[in-house]
Structures are given as C-alpha cells and as structure tokens.
C-alpha positions in Angstrom: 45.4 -9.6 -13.9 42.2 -8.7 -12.5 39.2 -11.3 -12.8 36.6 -10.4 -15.3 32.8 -10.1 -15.7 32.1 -12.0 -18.6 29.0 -10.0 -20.6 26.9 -11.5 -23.2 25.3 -8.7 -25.5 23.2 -9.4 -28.6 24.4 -6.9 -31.1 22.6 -6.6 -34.7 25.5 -6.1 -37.2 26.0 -7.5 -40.8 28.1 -10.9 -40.3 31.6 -8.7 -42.3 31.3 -5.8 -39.7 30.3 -7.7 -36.4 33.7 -8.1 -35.4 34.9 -4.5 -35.7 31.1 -3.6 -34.0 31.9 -6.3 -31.1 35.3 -4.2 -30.4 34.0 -1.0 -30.2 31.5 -2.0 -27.9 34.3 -4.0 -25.5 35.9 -0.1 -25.4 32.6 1.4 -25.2 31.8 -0.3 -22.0 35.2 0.7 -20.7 37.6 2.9 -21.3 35.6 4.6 -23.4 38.6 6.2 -25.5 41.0 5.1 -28.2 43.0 2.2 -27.1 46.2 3.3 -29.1 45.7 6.6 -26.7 46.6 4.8 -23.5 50.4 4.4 -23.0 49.9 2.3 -19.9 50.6 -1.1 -20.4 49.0 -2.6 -17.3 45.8 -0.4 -18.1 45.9 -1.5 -21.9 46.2 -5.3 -20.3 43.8 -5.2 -17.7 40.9 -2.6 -17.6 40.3 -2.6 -21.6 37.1 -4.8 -22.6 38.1 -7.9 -24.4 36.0 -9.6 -27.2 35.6 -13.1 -26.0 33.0 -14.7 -28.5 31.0 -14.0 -31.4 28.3 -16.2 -32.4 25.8 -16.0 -34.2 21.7 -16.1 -33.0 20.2 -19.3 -34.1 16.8 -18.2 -35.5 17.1 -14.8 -35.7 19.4 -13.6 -38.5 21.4 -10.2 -38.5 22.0 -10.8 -34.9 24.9 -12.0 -33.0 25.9 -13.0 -29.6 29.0 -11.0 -28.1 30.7 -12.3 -24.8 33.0 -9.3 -23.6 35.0 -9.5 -20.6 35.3 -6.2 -18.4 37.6 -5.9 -15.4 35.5 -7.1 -12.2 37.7 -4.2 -10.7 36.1 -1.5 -12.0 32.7 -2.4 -10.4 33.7 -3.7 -6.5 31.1 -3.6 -4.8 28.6 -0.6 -6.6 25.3 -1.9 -7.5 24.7 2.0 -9.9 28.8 1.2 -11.3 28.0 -2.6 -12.5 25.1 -1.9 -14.1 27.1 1.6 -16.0 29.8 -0.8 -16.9 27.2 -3.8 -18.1 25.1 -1.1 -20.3 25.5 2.2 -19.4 27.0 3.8 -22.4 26.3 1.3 -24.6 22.0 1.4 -24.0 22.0 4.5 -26.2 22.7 1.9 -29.1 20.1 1.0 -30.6 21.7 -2.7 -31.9 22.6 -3.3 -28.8 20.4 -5.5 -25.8 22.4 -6.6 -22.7 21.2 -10.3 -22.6 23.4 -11.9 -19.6 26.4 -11.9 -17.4 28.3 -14.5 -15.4 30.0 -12.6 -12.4 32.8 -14.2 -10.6 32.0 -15.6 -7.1 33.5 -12.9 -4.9 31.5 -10.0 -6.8 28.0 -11.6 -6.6 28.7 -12.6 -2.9 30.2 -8.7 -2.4 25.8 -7.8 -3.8 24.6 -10.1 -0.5 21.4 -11.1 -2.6 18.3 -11.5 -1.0 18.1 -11.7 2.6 14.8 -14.5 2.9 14.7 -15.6 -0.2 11.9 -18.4 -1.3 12.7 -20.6 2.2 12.1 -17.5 4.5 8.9 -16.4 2.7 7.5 -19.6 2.8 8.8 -19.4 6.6 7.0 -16.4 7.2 4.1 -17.2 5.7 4.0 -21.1 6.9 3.9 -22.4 3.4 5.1 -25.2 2.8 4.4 -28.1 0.0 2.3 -25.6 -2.2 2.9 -22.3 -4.3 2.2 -18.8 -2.6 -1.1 -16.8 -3.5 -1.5 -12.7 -3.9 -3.0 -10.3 -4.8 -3.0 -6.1 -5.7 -4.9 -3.5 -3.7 -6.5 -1.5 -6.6 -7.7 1.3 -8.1 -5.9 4.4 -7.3 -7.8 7.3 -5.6 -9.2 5.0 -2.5 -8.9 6.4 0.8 -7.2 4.4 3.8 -10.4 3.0 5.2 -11.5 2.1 1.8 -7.9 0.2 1.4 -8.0 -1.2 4.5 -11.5 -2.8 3.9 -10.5 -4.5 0.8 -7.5 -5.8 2.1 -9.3 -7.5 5.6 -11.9 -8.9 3.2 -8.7 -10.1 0.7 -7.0 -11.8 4.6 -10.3 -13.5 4.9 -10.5 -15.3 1.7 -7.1 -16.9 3.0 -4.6 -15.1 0.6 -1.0 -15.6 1.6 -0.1 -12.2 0.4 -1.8 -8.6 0.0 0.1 -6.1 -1.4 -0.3 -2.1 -2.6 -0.4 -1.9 -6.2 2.6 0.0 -7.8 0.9 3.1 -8.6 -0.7 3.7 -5.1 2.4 5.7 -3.2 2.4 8.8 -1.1 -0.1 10.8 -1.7 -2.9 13.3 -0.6 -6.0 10.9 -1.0 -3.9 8.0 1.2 -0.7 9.3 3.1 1.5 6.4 3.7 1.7 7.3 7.1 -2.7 6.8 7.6 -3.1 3.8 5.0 -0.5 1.6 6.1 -1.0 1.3 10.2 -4.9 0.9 8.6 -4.2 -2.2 6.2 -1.8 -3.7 8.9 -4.4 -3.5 11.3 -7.5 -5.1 9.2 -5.2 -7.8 7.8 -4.0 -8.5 11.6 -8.0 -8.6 12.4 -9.0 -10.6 9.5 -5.8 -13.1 10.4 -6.5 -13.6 14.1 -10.2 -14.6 12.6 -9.2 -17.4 10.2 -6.2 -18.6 11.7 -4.2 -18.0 8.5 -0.9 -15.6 8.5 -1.3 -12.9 5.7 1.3 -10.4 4.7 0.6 -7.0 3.3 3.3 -5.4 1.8 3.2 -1.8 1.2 4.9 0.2 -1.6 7.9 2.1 -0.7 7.7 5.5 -2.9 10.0 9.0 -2.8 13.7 9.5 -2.0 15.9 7.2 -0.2 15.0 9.8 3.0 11.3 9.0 2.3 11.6 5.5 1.7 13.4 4.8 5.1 10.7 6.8 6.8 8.1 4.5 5.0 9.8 1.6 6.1 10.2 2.8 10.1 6.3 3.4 9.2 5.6 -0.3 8.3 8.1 -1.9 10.9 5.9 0.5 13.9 2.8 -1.4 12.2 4.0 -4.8 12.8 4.9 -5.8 9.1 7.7 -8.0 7.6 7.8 -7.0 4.2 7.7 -3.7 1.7 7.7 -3.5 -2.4 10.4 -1.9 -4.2 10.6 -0.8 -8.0 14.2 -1.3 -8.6 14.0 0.8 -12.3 12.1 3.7 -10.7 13.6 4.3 -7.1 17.7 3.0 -8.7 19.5 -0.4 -7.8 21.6 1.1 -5.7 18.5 2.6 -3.2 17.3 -1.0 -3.5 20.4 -2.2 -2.4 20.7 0.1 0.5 17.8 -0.6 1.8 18.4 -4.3 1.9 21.5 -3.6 3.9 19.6 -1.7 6.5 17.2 -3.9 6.8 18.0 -7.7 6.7 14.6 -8.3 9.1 12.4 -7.1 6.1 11.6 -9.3 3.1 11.7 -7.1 -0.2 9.5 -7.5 -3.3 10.6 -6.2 -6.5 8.2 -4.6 -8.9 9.0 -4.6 -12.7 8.0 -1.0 -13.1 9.7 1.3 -15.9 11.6 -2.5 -16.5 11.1 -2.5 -20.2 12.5 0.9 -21.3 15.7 -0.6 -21.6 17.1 -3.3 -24.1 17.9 -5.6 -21.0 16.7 -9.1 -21.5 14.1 -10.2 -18.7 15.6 -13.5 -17.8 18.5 -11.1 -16.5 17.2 -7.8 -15.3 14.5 -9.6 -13.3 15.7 -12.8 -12.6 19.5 -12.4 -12.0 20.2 -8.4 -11.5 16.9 -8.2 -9.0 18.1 -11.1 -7.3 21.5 -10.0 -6.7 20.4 -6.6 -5.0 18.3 -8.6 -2.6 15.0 -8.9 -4.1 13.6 -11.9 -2.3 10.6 -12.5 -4.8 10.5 -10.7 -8.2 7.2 -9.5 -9.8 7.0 -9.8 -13.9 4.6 -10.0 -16.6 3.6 -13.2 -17.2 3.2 -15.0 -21.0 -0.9 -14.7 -22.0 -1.6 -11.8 -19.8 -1.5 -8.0 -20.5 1.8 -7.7 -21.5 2.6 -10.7 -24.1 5.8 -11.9 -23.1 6.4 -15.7 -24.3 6.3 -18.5 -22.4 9.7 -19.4 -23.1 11.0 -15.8 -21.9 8.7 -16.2 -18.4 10.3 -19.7 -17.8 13.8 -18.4 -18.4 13.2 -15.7 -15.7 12.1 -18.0 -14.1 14.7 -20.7 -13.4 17.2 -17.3 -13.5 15.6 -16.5 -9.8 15.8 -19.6 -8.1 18.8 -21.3 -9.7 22.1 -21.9 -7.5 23.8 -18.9 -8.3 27.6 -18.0 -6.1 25.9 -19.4 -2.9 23.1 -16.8 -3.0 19.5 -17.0 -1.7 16.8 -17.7 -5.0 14.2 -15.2 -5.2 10.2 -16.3 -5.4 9.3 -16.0 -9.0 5.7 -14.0 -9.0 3.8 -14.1 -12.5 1.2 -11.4 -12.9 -0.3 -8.8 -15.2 -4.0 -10.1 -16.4 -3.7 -13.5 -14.4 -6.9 -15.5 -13.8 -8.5 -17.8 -11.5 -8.8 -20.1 -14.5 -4.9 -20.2 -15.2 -3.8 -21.4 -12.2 -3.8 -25.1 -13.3 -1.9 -24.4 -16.3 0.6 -22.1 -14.3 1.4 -24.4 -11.9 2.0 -26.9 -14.0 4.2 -24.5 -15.7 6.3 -23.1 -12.9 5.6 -25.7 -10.1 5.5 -25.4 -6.9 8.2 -22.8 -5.7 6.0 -19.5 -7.4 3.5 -17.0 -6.2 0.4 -16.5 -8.1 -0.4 -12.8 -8.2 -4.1 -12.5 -9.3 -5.3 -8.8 -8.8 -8.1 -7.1 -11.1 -9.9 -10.6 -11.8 -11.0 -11.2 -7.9 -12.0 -7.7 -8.2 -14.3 -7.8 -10.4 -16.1 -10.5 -8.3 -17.4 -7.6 -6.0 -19.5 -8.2 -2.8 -18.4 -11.9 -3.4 -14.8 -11.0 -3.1 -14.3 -12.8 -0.1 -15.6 -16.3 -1.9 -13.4 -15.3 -5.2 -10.5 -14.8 -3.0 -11.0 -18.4 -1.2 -11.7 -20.1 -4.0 -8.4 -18.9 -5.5 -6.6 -20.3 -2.6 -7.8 -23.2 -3.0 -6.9 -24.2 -6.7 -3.4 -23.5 -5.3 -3.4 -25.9 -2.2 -5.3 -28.6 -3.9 -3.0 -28.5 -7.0 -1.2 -32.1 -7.6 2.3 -31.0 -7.7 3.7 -35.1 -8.4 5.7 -33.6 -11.5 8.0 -31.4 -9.6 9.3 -31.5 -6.6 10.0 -28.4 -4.1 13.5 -27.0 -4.1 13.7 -24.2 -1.1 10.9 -25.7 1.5 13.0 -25.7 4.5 13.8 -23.3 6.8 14.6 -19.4 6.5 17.3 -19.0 3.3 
C-alpha cells in the first residue's frame, strides 16, 4: 500500500448528503470514474481516494471539513500533478475550497523547498536581530533611468530590499535587458555610499525560455535574487527554476492567487514554500485587500514552521502598508517578517529618501522582548 497525501477540503453540503458529497469528491480527485468499473483489486485498494473524516466547521454552518487520502504515488515528484490531484478537477465545484494537506516526509523532501530560506536572506542581507524592510518600484510606464533613480534614492534611505513591482515586466517602455543592469548599478552606487547591502530583485516575466534569459540577465548584473508569480508563470516553471538556480533567492508574488478556492494559509504559506519560494508576498489584514488578521497570521506561521526538514520562507505583508503600522505589525508577526511598504513612501516625493530612512528605522528600533528570533543564524 502506497503512502497517502492526506487532503483537508471544506465542502458545503447539507449535514444528510455530506457523506455521499465527501465520496464523490475522494473519486473525483482520483480515478475519476466509477469505482464499481475497475476490476483491479490492487487499483481499487490503493490509488482510489478514501474518505478519512468529516467534521463539521465550527462557526460556519452548512460547511464541513473532509480529510481524503490520495495515493502519494500518483504525484512523485511533479509540482503541475500534486497540485491536479489536490484540486484540479475538483476547483470547478463551486462547494468546494482546498484548505490544507499534510504530505508524507519523502514527498515534501522530493519539492526541495526553498533554497535560502529566512537564515540565508538575513545572511545576504546582514540582518540579524530585526525584521527585513522593502519596498515596490512603482508606477508602470517609467523608463530605465527613471527606475533606476527611484530605486538608488530607495538604497539610500537604507532599505534592505528594492524590488520591481509585479506589473512592471518586459516591455517596450523598460526592456528587462536596459532596466535591470540600470537598477543593479544605482542600488550598487547608492550601497557603496551608505555602507548598507540592498537587494533589488527584479520580476521574472514570459516563458520558461524568457524567464531563464532574465535570470542569466540579473546574475551578469551582480544580483542574488529575482520575483516569481507562482499562479501566473505555473508551479512547475517556479520549481524549475529553483532547481537551476540554488545561488539565487526567489520571491513569490501572490498574483492571480485568489482566483481559486485555495485557502491562503496553504497556497502561500505551505504550497509556495515547498516549490522553493524563500520569502512569500501576501496581502496583509487592514490594507487593500481585507484579508483577517487571523487568516495573515495562519499564513504566516504556515511559512516558517518546521515542516519535513524544509527551509521556512520570510513571511512579507503588503498591499496598502504604512509607515504608521509598523509597530502594530511587528508586534503582530515579530521579528522573522519583511515589511513591504510601497505606494506610501511614494507619495512622500522629493523627501523620499527621508521617508525611506525613517521607515528603516521603526524597524531596527522596534523592542522585539516578546518574541524571540527563530532562523537568525547562518544560510538555511
């Protein structure tokens, strides 16, 4: 008998017809045929989906909490076939949401996980005993020398990390090829000035073709890191790229990350993890996108928890953050976070330089007394 991935759906049913729902989704998400169809007994015993548990959802009636286990042998080691047989069929329901899954140790370890993790950003960086600080190059339509302007002036308020915003890829008004050598070399200026190491991270756009390209592009400019949108570009380019390029520390971007009934905690916290992401973006509770608070924690502790012996990912709220939050999100998250503040030091202008510095320095003079660091040591 094969081990099993043990998945959690939440599945909207009345409480006389969630047991019949619960087996039709085990088949769904396997065999996908009539089980009374399959003469093979071994096949019958060990690739069929098998309803585990039903529960039902404390505080939120109608629903239900299904634990299916699915054959860990019909995933190996495919990033694009785990995620078919977690939710592939079964997404076009629309009482369905995948809400978690507990993989058996030799399946997450066959994913890798992230390659740096928390401990080698804060390595790279030389971070230690204090959250991370970023921030977005923004709006769209800037050329490179505009871009790379913004981004020096970003390095000399001391930010830890600059990075393109999601939406500014390969295109006419700022070829990847122009911007990113520019950015690399104003950040590198703007570094050797204040003493302080500053990453800029570009985002990786196009094919798998183009996004190797982009990356041989950013390694002949002298950086260490690139941004990935795991929903747009597919887990499984994610996951190559990763493989090709353990010297490179990947950010995940949530993009196109709600168009699926995928709870956060997991497809961020747990899923981008375990295809190498080594700090995960995601809307953060109070900001544009009102997640709750309870949600962002959850996603949270999902990224840096001990998980099969992988590396955590750097949890990075964003999405309407503010200088005047970071208190309260420290507080909340503690030290082992990012703080990705974006639009809000740019709308301090031709003081951006002062809004940037003074952002840094709510971070380092936080009192962190309440929680200790967990991944402060040392490359992951």
């Amino acid at each position: 008998m094969s081990e099993r991935i043990e998945v959690t759906y939440r599945v909207r049913a009345a409480a006389d017809t969630v047991a019949a729902r619960a087996a039709a989704l085990a088949v769904e998400q396997s065999v996908e045929m009539p089980v009374g169809a399959i003469t093979d007994g071994a096949i019958r015993d060990g690739y069929v989906g098998r309803v585990e548990a039903i529960e039902p959802v404390e505080r939120d009636a109608g629903w239900f909490a299904v634990r299916i286990g699915l054959a860990a042998a019909t995933v190996e080691n495919d990033v694009g076939q785990l995620m078919s047989m977690l939710f592939g069929n079964s997404s076009l329901h629309d009482d369905v949401v995948l809400h978690d899954v507990a993989l058996p140790p030799a399946t997450a370890a066959g994913f890798g996980g992230p390659r740096h993790g928390i401990a080698g950003l804060r390595e790279r960086i030389g971070a230690r005993g204090r959250a991370l600080t970023a921030t977005a190059l923004k709006p769209q339509g800037l050329s490179p020398a505009a871009l790379a302007d913004l981004a020096g002036r970003f390095a000399r308020g001391g930010i830890d990390l600059v990075k393109d915003d999601h939406g500014i890829a390969d295109l006419a008004y700022a070829p990847f090829a122009a911007r990113v050598p520019a950015i690399a070399a104003a950040v590198r200026a703007a570094c050797r000035d204040t003493g302080h190491t500053t990453l800029y991270v570009p985002n990786l756009a196009g094919d798998l073709d183009h996004m190797r390209d982009q990356i041989a592009v950013a390694r002949a400019a002298g950086l260490a890191a690139v941004m990935i949108a795991p929903m747009v570009a597919g887990f499984a380019t994610v996951r190559r790229l990763v493989a090709e390029n353990p010297d490179m520390i990947v950010l995940a971007h949530p993009s196109l990350g709600g168009a699926g009934r995928i709870a956060p905690p997991l497809l961020f916290g747990t899923l981008f993890r375990l295809i190498g992401a080594d700090a995960v973006i995601f809307p953060n509770a109070g900001g544009r996108f009102g997640w709750p608070r309870e949600t962002c924690l959850a996603l949270a502790d999902a990224a840096r928890r001990p998980w099969h012996g992988l590396a955590p990912s750097l949890p990075v709220p964003a999405g309407g953050m503010t200088r005047a939050r970071v208190p309260e999100l420290l507080d909340l998250y503690g030290r082992d976070v990012m703080l990705l503040i974006g639009g809000a030091l740019l709308e301090a202008g031709p003081r951006l330089i002062e809004a940037t510095a003074d952002f840094v320095a709510a971070v380092r003079r936080h009192d962190y007394m309440e929680k200790q660091p967990v991944n402060e040591i040392g490359p992951a």
